[in-house]
N, C-alpha and C positions, 0 to 999 in steps of 0.2 A: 504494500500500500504506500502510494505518496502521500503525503501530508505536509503542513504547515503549522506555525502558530503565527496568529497578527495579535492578539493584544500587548502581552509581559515582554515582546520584544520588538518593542517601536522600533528599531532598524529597519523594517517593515513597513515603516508610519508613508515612506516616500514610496510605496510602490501599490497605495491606497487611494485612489479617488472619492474626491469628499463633491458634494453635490448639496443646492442646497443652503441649508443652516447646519451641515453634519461635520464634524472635526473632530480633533484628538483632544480630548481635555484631561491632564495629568496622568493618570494609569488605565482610562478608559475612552472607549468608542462613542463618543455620544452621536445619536444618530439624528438626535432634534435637540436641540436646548431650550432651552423656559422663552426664549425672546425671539421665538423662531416655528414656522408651522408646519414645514416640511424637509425631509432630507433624505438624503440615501447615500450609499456608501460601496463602492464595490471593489474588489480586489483587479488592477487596472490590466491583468494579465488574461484572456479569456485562456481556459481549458478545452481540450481536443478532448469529444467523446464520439462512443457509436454505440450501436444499440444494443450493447449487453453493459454497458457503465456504471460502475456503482458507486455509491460515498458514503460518507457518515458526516456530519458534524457536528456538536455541542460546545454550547457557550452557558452564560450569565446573563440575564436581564435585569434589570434596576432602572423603575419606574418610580420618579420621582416627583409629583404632583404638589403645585406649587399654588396653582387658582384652579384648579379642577381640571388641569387641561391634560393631555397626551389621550389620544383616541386608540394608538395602537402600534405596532411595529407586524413587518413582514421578514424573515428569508426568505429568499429569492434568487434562483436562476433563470439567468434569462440571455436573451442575442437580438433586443431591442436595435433598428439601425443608429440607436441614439450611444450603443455602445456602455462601455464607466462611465457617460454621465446623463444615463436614462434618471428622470425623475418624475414623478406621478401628482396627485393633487394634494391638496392641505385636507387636515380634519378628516374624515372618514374615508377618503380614498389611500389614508396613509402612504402618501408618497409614492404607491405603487399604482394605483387604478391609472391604463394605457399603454404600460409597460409590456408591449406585446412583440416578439409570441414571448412567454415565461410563463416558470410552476412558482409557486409560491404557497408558502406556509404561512399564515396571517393571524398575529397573537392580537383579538380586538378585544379593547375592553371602552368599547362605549357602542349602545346599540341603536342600532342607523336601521328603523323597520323596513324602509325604501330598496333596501341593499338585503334584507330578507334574513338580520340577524336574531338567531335566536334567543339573546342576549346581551348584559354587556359583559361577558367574561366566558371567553368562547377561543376555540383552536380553530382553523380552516383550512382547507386545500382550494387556494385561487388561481385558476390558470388562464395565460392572456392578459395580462390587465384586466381581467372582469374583477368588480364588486362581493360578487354573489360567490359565495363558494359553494364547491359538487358535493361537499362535505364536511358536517363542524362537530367538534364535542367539545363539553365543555367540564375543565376541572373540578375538584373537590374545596378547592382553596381559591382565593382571589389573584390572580395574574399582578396584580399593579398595589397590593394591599397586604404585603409581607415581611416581616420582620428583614429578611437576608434576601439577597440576589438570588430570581428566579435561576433554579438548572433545565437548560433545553437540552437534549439529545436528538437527531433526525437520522432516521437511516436509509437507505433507498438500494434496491435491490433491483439492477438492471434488467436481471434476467426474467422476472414474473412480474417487473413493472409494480410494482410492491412497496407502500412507501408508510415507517411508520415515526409519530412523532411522541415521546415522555418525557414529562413534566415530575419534577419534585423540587420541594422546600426543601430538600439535604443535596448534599453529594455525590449520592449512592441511586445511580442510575432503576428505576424502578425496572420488575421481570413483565410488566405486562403495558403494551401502549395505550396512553391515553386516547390515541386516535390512528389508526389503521385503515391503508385502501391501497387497494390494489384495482388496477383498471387499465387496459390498453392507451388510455387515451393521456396517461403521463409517463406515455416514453419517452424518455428525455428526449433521445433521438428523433422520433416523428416529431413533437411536441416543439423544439425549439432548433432544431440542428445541430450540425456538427462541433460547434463549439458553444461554450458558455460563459458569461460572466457572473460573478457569485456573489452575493452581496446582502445588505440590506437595506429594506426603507422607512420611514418613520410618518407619521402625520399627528399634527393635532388642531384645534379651530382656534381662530383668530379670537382673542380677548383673553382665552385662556392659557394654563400656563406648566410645563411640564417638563424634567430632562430625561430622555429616554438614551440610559446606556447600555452598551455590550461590553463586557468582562470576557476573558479566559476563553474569545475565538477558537476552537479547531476545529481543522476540517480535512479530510481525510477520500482520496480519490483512488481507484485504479487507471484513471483516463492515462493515455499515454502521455502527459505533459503533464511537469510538476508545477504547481501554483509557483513556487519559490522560484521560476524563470525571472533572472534581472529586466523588471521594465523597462521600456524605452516610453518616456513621456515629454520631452523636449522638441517641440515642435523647430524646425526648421523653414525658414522662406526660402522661394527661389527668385533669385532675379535674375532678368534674361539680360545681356549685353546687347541693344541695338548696334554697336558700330559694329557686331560681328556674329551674323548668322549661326545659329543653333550654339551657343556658349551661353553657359549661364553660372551664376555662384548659389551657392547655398549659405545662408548666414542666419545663426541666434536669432532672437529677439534683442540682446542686448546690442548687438552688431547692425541687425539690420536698423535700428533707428538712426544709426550714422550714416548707413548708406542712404536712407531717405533724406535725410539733413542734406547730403553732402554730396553724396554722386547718382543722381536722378537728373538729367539724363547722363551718362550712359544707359544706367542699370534702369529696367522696367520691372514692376513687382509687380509678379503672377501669384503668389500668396504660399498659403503651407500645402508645401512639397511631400513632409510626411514627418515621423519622428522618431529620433533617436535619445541619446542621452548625453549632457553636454560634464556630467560627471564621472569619475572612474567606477565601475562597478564590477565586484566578479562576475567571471562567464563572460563580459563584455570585451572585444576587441577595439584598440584604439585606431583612430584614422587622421591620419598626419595631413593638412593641408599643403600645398605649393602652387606659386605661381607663376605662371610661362613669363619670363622675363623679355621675349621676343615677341608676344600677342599681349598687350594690355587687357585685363579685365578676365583673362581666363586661367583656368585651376584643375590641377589634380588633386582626387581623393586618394590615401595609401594608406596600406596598414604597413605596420611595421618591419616586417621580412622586405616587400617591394622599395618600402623608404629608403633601405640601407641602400639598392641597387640605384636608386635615383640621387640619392648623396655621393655615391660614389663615380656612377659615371656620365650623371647629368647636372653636375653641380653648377654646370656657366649656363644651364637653360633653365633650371628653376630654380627658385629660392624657397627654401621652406619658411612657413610663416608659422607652424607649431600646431599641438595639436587643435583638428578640428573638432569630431566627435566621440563619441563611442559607438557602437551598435554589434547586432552578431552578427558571425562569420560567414561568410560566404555557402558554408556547406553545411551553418547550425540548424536548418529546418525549422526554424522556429517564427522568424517571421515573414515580409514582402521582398520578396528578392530584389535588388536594385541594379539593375543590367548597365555596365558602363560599354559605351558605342566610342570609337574614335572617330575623327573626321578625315578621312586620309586626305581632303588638300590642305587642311593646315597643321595635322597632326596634334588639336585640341580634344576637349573630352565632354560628351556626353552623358550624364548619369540618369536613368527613364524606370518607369514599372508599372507594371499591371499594360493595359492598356496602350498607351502610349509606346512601351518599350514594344510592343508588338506592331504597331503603324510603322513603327520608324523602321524594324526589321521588314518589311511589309511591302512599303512604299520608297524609303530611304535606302537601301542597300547599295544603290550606288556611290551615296554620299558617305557612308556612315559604315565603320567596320564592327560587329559585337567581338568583342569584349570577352563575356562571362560577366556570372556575376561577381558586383565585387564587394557587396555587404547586404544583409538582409535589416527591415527598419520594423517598424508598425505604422501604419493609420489612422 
């Protein structure tokens, strides 16, 4: 089994999408705070599944009601096109209602008749961004009205499609679920596809006042990808060089407001290109920037093995300007491959993906040589 923890080891905290009113507040997850009506939170790495997939996860809840407010929290998988920072409505849609396609396990404790709850202190399986759950039960005890941190345990069983959820006031995992279903129709796989993002969402209504936190995160996958893959969340802009056909740079945020400042025109900005990570992280490969000393305004991308060959026997054609970014390797499978194409009449560089790197091999071959790839990013 792969596994994870995000709470006790904020190392973590950067590889978490907050959405939202949701953030890190001292040793917990808060998923909404008192001055805040919506949030979600998801781990910013989606997971590779198919349809024999199974998990586990258990955490803490602590519901802390301040003017009577917090309506409820969800987990939730889901592959909304909204991605880590899908977010849903305030107040009884807790953060989640829209979030589609996703499963979700929805812990409400205020009852919304309209939405067909059988009370206000109730378990549910929500799928799709629907309201209305296929199925709810509800505790022996109050969800939001306990001396210690609520314990959730969730288990999910790919192969019977089997999913069950236990609750207790101790530590000690209860032998029998509070709520139990099994049905074709939360295959994960049919259900939401091949990948998923994991998370959680919070709601409560305006006027009132609540902090709804997660404790002691885990979660626990056989999917072929481990959550603990280093994120790539630093977007990247591109901007095209008008004085020179098909070149373009890739810059920061912090960079590119200089270039807007300062060298517009040459450079036209076409927007984020895609994302990488502009810190060191394990797992992650660094990529050396340089500049064609002979072609104003154009740049090679290298990782470190190639650098040494361009320091060594291309040192009067480019200058390195130092590292650019991080991202994975060429051959890590793990994210968007990023095809670099050369130009053979001026011997500049192209970097393209998805789409695009396909037109240009396509239509462009006479202009343009591929490469390979020569890093993979996220989107």
């Amino acid at each position: 089994m792969l596994g994870f923890f995000l709470i006790h080891q904020l190392s973590y905290a950067d590889q978490i999408t907050f959405n939202g009113g949701s953030t890190i507040s001292g040793n917990v997850l808060r998923l909404v705070p008192n001055n805040s009506i919506k949030g979600s939170t998801f781990y910013s790495c989606p997971i590779n599944i198919d349809s024999d997939t199974s998990f586990s996860t258990s955490f803490q809840i602590d519901i802390n009601r301040i003017n009577g407010g917090g309506d409820g929290f969800t987990f939730i998988l889901q592959n909304d096109s909204r991605q880590d920072n899908a977010l849903g409505g305030e107040g009884g849609n807790l953060g989640y209602s829209g979030i589609d396609p996703s499963l979700a396990i929805q812990f409400d404790v205020f009852q919304n008749t309209i939405d067909r709850d059988p009370n206000d202190n109730h378990v549910g399986i929500n799928l799709n961004g629907s309201k209305v759950s296929v199925i709810t039960a509800t505790p022996s005890f109050d969800i939001d009205n306990i001396d210690n941190p609520l314990n959730v345990w969730i288990d999910y069983e790919g192969t019977s499609d089997q999913i069950e959820v236990f609750l207790s006031e101790t530590d000690t995992k209860p032998s029998t679920p509070l709520l139990e279903y099994e049905d074709d129709n939360i295959d994960l796989f049919n259900l939401i596809g091949d990948k998923v993002y994991l998370g959680f969402t919070a709601g409560q209504s305006s006027g009132t006042s609540a902090d709804i936190d997660i404790l002691n995160w885990q979660f626990n996958t056989d999917a072929n990808q481990a959550p603990n893959t280093p994120v790539l969340n630093d977007p990247l802009i591109r901007f095209r060089n008008t004085d020179i056909t098909g070149t373009y740079l890739f810059a920061g945020e912090a960079e590119a407001v200089s270039i807007r400042e300062n060298f517009i025109p040459p450079f036209f900005e076409e927007g984020e290109a895609f994302k990488v990570s502009l810190t060191e992280k394990d797992g992650l490969v660094k990529f050396n920037r340089f500049r064609n000393n002979n072609i104003d305004g154009t740049y090679i991308f290298a990782n470190e093995a190639e650098s040494v060959s361009i320091r060594r026997d291309f040192g009067d054609v480019f200058t390195e300007e130092g590292t650019a970014f991080y991202a994975y390797g060429a051959d890590a499978s793990i994210g968007e491959d990023v095809i670099r194409f050369r130009n053979k009449s001026n011997n500049t560089y192209l970097f393209a993906l998805g789409e695009e790197a396909q037109s240009i091999e396509q239509n462009f071959a006479d202009t343009f040589v591929r490469e390979g790839v020569a890093f993979e990013v996220a989107v």
